[in-house]
C-alpha positions in Angstrom: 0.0 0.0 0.0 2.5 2.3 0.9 6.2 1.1 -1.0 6.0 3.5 -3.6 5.7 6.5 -1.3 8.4 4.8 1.3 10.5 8.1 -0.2 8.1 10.6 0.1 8.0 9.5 4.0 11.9 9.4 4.5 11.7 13.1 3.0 8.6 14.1 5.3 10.4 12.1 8.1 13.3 14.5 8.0 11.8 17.8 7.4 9.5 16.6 10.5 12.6 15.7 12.7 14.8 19.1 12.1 11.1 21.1 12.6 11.0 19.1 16.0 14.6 19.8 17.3 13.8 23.8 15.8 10.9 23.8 18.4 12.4 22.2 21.2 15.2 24.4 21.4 13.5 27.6 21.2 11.2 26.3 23.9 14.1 25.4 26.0 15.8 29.0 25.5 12.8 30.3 26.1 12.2 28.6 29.2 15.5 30.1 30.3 15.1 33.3 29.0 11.5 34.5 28.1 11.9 36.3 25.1 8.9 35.4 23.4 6.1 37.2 25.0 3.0 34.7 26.3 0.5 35.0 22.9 -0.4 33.4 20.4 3.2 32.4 19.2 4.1 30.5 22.3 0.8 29.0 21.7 1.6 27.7 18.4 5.0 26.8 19.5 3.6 24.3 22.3 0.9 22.7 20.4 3.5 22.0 17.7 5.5 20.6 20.3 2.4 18.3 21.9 1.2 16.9 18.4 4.5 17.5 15.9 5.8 14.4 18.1 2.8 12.4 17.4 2.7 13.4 14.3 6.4 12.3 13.6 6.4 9.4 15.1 3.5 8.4 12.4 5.4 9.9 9.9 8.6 7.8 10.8 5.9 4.3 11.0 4.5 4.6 8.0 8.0 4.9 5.9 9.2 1.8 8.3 6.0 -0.4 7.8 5.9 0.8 3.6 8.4 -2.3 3.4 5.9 -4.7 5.7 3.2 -6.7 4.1 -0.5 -5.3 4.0 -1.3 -6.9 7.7 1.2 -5.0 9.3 1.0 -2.4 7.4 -3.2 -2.1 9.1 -2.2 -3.0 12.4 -0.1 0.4 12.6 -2.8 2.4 11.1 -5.0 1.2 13.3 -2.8 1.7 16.4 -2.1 5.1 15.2 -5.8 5.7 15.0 -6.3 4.5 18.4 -4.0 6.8 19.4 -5.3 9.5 18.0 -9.1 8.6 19.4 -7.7 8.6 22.8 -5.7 12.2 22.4 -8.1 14.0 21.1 -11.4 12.5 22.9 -10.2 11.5 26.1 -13.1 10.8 28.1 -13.8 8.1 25.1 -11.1 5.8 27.4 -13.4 6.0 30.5 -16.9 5.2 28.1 -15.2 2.4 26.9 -14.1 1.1 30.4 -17.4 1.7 31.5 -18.9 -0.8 28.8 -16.8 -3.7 30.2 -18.3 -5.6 33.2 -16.5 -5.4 36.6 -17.0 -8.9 38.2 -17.4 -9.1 42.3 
């Protein structure tokens, strides 16, 4: 499903990992020093931070599983979806725990 794109992923991969670093070290600095002002900047800056790692870890799965066979291949997906499900609806975890019975 994906082998032809493995490339385009290895590309994305990288541009995703130097973005990353770019992020966390201005966060760090700023950390230290506070030269961005609070806004909508810093904003951007941490949810880049919170999902850019999710996002590039997915990026950096889907060019390692291009060379697995289809089954694999849906196994990630689907972990990766279950991931994101839980991250952005979190109360979607306690629902489902709910369904299950609790034995006494």
């Amino acid at each position: 499903m994906f082998k032809c794109m493995e490339k385009f992923w290895d590309i994305l991969g990288e541009i995703l990992a130097v973005i990353m670093v770019l992020v966390y070290v201005v966060l760090i600095i700023n950390a230290n020093f506070q030269f961005i002002p609070e806004g909508a900047f810093l904003n951007i800056l941490n949810i880049i931070r919170t999902y850019g790692s999710l996002l590039l870890i997915g990026v950096v799965g889907l060019e390692a599983i291009s060379k697995r066979n289809l089954i694999f291949q849906i196994i990630f997906i689907a972990l990766m979806a279950i991931i994101v499900v839980f991250l952005f609806f979190p109360d979607t975890y306690a629902n489902l725990i709910l369904l299950i019975p609790q034995g006494k």
